[in-house]
DOLUMRO-328696 format. One line per 3 residues: number of its first residue (from 1); for each residue x, y, z of N, C-alpha, C. Coordinates in nm, 2 decimals. Atoms other than C-alpha are relative to their C-alpha. Example, Ala and Ser with C-alpha at 12.3 -4.5 7.8 and 13.67 -1.06 7.14 Angstrom:
2
1> 0.09/-0.12/0.00/1.23/-0.45/0.78/0.09/0.12/0.00 | -0.09/-0.11/0.00/1.37/-0.11/0.71/-0.08/0.11/0.08
REM end
This chain:
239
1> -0.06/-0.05/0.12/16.57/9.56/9.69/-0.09/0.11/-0.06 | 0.15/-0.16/0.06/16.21/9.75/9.55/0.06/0.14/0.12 | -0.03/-0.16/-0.07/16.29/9.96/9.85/0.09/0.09/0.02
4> -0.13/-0.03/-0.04/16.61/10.03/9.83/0.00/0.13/-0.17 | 0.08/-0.09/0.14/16.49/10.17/9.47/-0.07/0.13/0.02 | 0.07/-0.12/-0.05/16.25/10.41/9.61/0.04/0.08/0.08
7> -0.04/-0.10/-0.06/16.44/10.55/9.79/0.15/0.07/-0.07 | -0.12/-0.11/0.08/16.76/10.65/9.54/-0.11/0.05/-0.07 | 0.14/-0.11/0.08/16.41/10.78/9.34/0.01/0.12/0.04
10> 0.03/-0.18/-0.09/16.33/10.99/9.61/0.10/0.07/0.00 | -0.10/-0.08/-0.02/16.67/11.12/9.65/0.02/0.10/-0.09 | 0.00/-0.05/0.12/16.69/11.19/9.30/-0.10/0.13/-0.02
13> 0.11/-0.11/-0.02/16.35/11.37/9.30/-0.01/0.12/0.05 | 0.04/-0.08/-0.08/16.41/11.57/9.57/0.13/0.12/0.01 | -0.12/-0.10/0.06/16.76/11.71/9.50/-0.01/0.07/-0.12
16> 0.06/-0.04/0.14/16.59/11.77/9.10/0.06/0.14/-0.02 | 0.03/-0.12/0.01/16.63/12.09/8.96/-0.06/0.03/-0.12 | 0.07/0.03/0.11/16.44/11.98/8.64/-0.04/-0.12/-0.01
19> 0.04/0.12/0.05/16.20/11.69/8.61/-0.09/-0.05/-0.07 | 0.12/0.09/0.08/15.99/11.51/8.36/-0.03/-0.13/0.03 | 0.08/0.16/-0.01/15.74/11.26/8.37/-0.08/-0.01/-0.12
22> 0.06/0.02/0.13/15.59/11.08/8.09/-0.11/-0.13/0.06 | 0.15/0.14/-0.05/15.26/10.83/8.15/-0.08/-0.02/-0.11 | 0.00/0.08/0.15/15.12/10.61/7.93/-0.15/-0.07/0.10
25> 0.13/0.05/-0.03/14.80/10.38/8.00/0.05/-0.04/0.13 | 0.01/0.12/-0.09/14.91/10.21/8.26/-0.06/0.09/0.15 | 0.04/-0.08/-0.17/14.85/10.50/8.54/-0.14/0.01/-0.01
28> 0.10/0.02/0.01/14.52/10.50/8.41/-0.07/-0.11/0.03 | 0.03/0.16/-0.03/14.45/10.16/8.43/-0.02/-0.04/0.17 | 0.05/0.01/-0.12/14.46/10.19/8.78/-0.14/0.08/0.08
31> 0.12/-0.08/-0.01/14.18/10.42/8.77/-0.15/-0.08/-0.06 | 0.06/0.05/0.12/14.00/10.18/8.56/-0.08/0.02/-0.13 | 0.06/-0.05/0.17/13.98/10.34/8.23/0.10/-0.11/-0.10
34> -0.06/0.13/0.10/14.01/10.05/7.98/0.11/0.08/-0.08 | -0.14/-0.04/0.12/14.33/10.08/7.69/-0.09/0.04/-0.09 | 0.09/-0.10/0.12/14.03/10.14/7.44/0.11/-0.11/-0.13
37> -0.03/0.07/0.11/14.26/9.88/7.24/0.01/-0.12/-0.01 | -0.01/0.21/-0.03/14.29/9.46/7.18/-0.16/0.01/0.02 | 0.13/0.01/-0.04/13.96/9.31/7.32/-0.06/0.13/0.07
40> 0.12/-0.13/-0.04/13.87/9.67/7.54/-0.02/0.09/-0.04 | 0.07/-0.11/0.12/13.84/9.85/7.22/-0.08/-0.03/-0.08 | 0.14/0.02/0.05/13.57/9.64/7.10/-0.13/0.03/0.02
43> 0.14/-0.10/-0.03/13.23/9.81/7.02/-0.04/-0.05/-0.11 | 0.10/-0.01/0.13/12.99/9.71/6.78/0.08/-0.09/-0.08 | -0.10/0.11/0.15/13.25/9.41/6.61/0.09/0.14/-0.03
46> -0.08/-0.09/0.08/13.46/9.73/6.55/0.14/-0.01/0.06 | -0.17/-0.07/-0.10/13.86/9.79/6.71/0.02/0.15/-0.01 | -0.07/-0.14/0.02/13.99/10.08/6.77/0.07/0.06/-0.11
49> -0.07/-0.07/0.07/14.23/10.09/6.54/-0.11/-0.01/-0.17 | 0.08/-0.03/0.15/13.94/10.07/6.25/-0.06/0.11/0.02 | 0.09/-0.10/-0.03/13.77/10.34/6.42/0.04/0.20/0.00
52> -0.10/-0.10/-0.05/14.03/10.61/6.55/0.12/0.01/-0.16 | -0.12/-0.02/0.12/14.19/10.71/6.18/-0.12/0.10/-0.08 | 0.06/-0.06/0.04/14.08/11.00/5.99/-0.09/-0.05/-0.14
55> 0.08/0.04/0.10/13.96/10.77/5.70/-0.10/-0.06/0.01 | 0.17/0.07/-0.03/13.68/10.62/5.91/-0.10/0.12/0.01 | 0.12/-0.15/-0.01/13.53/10.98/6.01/-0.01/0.05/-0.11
58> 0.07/-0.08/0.17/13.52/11.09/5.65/-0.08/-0.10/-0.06 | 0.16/0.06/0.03/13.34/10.79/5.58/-0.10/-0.03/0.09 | 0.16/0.00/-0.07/13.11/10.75/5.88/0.04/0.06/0.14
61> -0.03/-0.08/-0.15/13.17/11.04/6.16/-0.10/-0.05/0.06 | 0.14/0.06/-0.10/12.81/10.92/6.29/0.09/-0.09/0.11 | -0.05/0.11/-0.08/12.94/10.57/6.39/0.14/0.08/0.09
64> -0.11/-0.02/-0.08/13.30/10.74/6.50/-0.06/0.08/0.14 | 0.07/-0.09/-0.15/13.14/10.98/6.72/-0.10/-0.06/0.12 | 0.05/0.08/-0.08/12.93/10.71/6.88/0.08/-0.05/0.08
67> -0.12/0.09/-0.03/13.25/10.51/6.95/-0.01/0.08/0.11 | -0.06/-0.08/-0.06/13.36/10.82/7.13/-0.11/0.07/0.13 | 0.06/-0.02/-0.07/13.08/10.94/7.29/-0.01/-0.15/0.10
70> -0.01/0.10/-0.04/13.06/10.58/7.44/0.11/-0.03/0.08 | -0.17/0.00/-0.10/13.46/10.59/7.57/-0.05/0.13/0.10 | -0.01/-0.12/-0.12/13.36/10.93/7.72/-0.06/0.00/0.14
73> 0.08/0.00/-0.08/13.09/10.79/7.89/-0.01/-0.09/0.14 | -0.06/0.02/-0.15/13.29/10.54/8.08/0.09/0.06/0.07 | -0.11/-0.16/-0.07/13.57/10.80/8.13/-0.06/0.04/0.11
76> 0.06/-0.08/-0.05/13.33/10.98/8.28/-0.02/-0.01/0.16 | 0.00/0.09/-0.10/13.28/10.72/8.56/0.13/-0.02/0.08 | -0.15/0.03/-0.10/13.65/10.73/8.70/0.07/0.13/0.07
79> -0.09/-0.11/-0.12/13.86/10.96/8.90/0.13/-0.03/0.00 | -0.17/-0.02/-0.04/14.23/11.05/8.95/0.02/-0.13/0.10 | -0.01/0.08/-0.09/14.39/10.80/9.13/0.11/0.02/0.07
82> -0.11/-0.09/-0.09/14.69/10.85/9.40/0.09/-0.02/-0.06 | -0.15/-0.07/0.12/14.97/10.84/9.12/-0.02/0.11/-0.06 | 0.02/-0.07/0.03/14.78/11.06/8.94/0.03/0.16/0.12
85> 0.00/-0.12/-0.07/14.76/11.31/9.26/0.15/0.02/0.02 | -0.12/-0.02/-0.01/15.12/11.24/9.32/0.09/0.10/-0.08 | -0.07/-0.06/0.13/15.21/11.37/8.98/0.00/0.17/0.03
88> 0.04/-0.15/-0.04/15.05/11.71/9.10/0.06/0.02/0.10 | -0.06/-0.06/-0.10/15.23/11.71/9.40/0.14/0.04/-0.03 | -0.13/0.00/0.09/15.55/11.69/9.22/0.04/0.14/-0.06
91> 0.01/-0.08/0.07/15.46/11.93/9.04/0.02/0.18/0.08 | 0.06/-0.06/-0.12/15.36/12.18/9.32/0.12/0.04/0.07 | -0.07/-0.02/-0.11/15.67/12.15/9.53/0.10/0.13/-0.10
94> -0.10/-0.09/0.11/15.82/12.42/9.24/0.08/-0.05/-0.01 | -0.11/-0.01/0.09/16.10/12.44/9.05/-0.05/-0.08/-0.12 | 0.05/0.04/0.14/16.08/12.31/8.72/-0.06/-0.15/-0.06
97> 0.07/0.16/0.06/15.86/11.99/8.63/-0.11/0.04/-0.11 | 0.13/0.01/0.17/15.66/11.91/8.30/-0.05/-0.14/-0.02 | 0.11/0.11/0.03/15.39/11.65/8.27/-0.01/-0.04/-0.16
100> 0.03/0.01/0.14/15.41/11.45/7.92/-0.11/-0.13/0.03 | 0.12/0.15/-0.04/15.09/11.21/7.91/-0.03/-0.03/-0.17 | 0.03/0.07/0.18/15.04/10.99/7.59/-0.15/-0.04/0.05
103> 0.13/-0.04/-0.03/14.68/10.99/7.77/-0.09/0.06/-0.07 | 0.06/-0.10/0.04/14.37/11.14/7.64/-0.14/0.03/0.09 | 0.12/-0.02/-0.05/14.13/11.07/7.95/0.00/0.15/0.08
106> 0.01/-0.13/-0.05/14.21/11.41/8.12/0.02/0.00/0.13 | 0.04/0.07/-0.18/14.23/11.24/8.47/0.13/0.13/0.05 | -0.15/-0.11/-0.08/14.63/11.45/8.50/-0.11/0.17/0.00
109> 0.05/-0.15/0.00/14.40/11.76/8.45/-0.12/0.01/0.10 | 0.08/-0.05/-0.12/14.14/11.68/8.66/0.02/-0.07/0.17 | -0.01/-0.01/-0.15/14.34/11.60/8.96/0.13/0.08/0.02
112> -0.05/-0.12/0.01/14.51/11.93/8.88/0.16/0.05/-0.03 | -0.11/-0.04/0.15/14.83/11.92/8.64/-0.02/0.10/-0.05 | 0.04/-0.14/0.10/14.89/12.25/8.49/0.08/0.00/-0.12
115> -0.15/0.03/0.12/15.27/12.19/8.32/-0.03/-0.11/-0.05 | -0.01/0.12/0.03/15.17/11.96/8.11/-0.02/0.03/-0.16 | 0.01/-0.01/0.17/15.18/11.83/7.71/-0.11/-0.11/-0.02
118> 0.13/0.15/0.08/14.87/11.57/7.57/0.07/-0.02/-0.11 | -0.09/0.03/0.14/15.09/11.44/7.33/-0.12/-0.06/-0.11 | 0.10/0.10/0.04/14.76/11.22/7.21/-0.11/0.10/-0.02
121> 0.13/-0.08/0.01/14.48/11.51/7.27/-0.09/-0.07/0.12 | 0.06/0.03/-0.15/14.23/11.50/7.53/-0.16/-0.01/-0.05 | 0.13/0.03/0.06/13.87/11.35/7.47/-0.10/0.06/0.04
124> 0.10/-0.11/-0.02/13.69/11.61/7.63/0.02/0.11/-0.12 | -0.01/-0.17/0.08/13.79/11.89/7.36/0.00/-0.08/-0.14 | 0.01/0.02/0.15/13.70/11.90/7.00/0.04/0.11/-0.11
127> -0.05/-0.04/0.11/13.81/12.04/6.73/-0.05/0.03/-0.16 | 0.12/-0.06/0.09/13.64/12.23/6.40/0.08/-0.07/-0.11 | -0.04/0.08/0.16/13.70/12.04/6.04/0.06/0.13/-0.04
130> 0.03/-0.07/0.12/13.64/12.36/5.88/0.05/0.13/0.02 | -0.10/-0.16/-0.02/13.81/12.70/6.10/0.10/-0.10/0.13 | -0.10/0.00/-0.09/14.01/12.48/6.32/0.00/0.01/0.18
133> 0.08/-0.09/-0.13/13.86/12.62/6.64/0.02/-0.16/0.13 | 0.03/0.14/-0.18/13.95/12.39/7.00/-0.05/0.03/0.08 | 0.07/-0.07/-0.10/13.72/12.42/7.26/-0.02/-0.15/0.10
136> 0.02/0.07/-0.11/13.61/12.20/7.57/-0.12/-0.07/-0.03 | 0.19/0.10/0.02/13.27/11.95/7.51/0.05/-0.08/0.10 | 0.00/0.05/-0.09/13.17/11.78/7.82/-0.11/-0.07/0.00
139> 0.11/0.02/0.03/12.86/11.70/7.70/-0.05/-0.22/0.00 | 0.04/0.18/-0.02/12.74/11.32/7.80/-0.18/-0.06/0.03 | -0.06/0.00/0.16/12.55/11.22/7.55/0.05/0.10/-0.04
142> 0.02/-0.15/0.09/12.64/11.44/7.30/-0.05/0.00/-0.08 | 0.04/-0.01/0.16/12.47/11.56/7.05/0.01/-0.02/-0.15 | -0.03/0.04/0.14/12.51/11.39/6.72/-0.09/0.03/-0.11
145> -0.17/-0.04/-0.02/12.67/11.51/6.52/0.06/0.16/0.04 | -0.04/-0.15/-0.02/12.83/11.84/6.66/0.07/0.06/-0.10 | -0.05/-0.11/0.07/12.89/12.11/6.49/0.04/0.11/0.03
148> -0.07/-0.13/-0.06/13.08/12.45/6.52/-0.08/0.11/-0.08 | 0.10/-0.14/0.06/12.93/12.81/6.52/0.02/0.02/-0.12 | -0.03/-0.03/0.15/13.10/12.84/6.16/-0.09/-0.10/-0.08
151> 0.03/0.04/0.08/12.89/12.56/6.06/0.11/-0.13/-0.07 | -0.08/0.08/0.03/13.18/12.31/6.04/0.00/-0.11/0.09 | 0.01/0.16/-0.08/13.19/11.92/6.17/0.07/0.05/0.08
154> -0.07/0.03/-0.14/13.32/11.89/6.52/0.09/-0.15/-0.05 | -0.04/0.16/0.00/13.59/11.60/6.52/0.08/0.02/0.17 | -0.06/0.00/-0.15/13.74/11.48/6.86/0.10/0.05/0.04
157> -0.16/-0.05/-0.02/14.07/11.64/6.96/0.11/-0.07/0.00 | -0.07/0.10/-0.01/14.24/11.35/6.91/0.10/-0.03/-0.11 | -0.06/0.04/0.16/14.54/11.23/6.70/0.01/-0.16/-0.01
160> 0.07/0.12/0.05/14.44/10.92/6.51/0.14/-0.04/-0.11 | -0.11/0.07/0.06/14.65/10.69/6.37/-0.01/0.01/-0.13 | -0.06/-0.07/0.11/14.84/10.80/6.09/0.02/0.16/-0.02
163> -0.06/-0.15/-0.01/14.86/11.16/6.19/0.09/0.06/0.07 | -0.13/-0.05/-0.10/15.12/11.35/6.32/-0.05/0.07/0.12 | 0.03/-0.05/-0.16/15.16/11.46/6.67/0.01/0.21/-0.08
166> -0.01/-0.16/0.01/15.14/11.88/6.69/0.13/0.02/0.04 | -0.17/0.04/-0.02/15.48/11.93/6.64/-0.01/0.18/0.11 | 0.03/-0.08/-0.20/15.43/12.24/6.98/0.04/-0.12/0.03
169> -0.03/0.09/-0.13/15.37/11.96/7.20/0.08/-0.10/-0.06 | -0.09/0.04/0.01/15.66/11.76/7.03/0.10/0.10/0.06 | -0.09/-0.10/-0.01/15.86/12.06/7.07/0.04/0.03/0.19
172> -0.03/0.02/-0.14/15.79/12.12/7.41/0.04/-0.11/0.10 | -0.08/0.18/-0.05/15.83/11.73/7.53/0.15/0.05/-0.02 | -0.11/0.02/-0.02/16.15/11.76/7.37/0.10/0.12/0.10
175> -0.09/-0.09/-0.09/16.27/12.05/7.55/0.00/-0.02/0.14 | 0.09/0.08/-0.17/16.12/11.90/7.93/0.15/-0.09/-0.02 | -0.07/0.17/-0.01/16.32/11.56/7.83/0.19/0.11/-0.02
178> -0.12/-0.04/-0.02/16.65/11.76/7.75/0.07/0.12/0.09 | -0.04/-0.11/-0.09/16.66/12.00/8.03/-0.03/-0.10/0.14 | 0.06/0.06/-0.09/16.56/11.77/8.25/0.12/-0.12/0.09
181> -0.09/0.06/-0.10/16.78/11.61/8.59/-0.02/-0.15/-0.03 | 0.07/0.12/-0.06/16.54/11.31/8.65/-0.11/-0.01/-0.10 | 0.14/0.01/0.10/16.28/11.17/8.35/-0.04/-0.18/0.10
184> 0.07/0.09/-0.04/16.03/10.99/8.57/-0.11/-0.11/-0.11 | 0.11/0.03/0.10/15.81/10.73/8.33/-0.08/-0.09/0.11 | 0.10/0.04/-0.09/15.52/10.60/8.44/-0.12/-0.05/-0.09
187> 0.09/0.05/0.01/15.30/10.32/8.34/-0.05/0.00/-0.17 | 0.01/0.00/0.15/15.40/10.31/7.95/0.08/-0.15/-0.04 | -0.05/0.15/0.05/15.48/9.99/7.75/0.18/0.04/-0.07
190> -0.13/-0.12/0.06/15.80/10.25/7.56/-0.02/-0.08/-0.09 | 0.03/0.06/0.07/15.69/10.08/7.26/-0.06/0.11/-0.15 | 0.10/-0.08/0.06/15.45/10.36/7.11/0.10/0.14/-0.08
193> -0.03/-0.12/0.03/15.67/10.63/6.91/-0.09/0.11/-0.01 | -0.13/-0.08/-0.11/15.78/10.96/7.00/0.03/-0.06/0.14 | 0.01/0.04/-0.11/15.77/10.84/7.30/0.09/-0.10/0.03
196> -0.08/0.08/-0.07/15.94/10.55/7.31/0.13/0.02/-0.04 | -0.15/-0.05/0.03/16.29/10.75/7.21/-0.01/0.07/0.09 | -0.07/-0.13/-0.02/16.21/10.97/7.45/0.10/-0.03/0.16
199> -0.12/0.02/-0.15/16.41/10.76/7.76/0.15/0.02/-0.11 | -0.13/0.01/0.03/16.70/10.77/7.51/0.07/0.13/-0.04 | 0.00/-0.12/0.07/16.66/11.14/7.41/0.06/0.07/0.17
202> -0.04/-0.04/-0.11/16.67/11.20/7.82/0.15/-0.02/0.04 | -0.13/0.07/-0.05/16.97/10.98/7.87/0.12/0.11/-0.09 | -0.08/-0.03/0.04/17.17/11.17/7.62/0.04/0.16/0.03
205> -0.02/-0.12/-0.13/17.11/11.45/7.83/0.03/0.02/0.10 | -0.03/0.07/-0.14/17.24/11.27/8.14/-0.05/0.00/0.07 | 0.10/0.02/-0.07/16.90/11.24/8.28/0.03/-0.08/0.07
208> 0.00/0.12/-0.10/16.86/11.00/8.59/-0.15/-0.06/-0.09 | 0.14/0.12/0.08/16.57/10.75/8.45/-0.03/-0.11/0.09 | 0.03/0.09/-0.07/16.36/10.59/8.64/-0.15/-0.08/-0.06
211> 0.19/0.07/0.05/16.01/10.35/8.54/-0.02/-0.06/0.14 | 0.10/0.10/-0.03/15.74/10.21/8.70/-0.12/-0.05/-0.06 | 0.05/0.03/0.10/15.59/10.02/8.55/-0.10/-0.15/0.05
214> 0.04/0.14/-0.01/15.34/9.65/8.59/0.06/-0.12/-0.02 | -0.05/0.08/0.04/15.57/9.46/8.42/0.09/0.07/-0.10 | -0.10/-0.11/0.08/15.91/9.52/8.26/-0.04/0.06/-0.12
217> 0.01/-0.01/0.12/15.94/9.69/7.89/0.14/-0.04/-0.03 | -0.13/-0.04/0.12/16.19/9.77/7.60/0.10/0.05/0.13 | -0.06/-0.09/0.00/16.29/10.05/7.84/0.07/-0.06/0.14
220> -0.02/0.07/-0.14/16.38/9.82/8.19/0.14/-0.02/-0.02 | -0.18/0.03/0.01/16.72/9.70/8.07/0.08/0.15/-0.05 | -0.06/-0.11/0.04/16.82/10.07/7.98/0.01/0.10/0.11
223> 0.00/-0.14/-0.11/16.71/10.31/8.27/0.07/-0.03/0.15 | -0.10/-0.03/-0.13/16.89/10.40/8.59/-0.06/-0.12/0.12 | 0.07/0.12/-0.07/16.62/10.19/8.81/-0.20/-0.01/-0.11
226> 0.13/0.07/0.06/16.30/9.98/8.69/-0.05/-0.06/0.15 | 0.06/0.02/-0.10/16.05/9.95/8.95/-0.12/-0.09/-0.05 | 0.12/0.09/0.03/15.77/9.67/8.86/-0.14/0.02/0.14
229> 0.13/0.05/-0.11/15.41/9.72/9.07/-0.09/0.10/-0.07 | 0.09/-0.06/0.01/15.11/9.91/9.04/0.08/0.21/0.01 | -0.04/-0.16/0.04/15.17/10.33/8.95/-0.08/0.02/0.14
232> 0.08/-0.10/-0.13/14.88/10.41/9.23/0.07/-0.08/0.17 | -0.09/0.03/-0.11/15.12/10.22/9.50/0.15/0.01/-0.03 | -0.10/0.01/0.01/15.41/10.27/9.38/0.07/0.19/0.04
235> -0.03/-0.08/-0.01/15.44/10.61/9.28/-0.01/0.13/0.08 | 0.00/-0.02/-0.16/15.33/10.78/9.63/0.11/0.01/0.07 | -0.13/0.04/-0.08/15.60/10.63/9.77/0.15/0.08/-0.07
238> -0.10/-0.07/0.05/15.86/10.81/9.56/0.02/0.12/0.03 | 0.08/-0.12/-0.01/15.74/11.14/9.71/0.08/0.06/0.15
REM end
């Protein structure tokens, strides 16, 4: 039956003439970069979600920027894994594909994704308080606390709960998801808005919809096929 799945995928894939993919922790996870949330976002007695909001960096960027330096630093330790390369190959074979990742380890970038949106921001680049200014830090440690040539705080590039996505890379997602043949997802819970409208935003586009995923979601009883296993064996095979 799984195989029988993989292979109307591929068909789909390969006939395409527009396709998105959207990925979420889970393709990561095979890489083993923790969720960074529940028990593998504890640091110091802290969670994530006390840490990752703009009202903790105005009261203690120190501590946040530790947090973060600290995630980067096991980041730093992992590698693309073969869903990840797959995504690039997808990509590669031309015609029109766009990468949406609710990601912010950078892994789709550094196993060479170019069409792509960070809907979340990417934890290598930072961002100036004070002109705005995005630039690339790779820096492990980093220097605390960074600052920009203007003289303004560095904060992470990240969007922190309670702020809005960069309505660009909303803009662009939505345009991917409604031009789009085939919206491949990959290794998301479809739980997390924007995101998790955006199998319904595809569908009403007459997208084909496909997941893979570890274990069903919301989105399993909705999409065209639902594939349950690991992203770095699964999605290979789609190819």
């Amino acid at each position: 039956m799984q195989q029988e799945s993989i292979r109307r995928v591929r068909n789909k894939l390969t006939h395409a003439s527009a396709i998105a993919v959207l990925t979420g922790a889970g393709i990561s996870a095979d890489s083993g970069v923790p969720t960074f949330r529940g028990a593998d976002g504890l640091w110091r007695n802290f969670r994530a979600e006390d840490l990752a909001t703009p009202e903790a960096f105005a009261r203690d960027p120190r501590v946040v920027w530790e947090w973060y330096d600290w995630r980067r630093g096991l980041i730093a330790t992992k590698l693309p894994n073969a869903a990840h390369h797959a995504v690039v190959q997808l990509e590669r074979r031309g015609g029109n594909c766009w990468l949406i990742t609710q990601n912010v380890d950078g892994l789709h970038e550094a196993a060479g994704s170019q069409r792509l949106t960070e809907l979340h921001g990417n934890i290598w680049k930072v961002r100036c308080t004070q002109c705005g200014t995005r630039s690339v830090n790779r820096d492990i440690p980093m220097r605390l606390l960074p600052y920009c040539e203007c003289g303004g705080l560095l904060r992470p590039h990240i969007v922190w709960f309670g702020e809005a996505l960069d309505p660009s890379d909303l803009e662009r997602s939505q345009e991917a998801l409604n031009a789009c043949d085939v919206l491949l997802i990959i290794g998301t819970s479809g739980v997390v808005y924007p995101a998790a409208s955006f199998a319904a935003m595809a569908r009403a586009a007459g997208a084909f919809i496909a997941e893979v995923n570890l274990d069903a979601t919301p989105n399993s009883s909705v999409v065209d096929v639902a594939i349950q296993g690991r992203a770095k064996d699964i999605v290979p095979e789609l190819l």
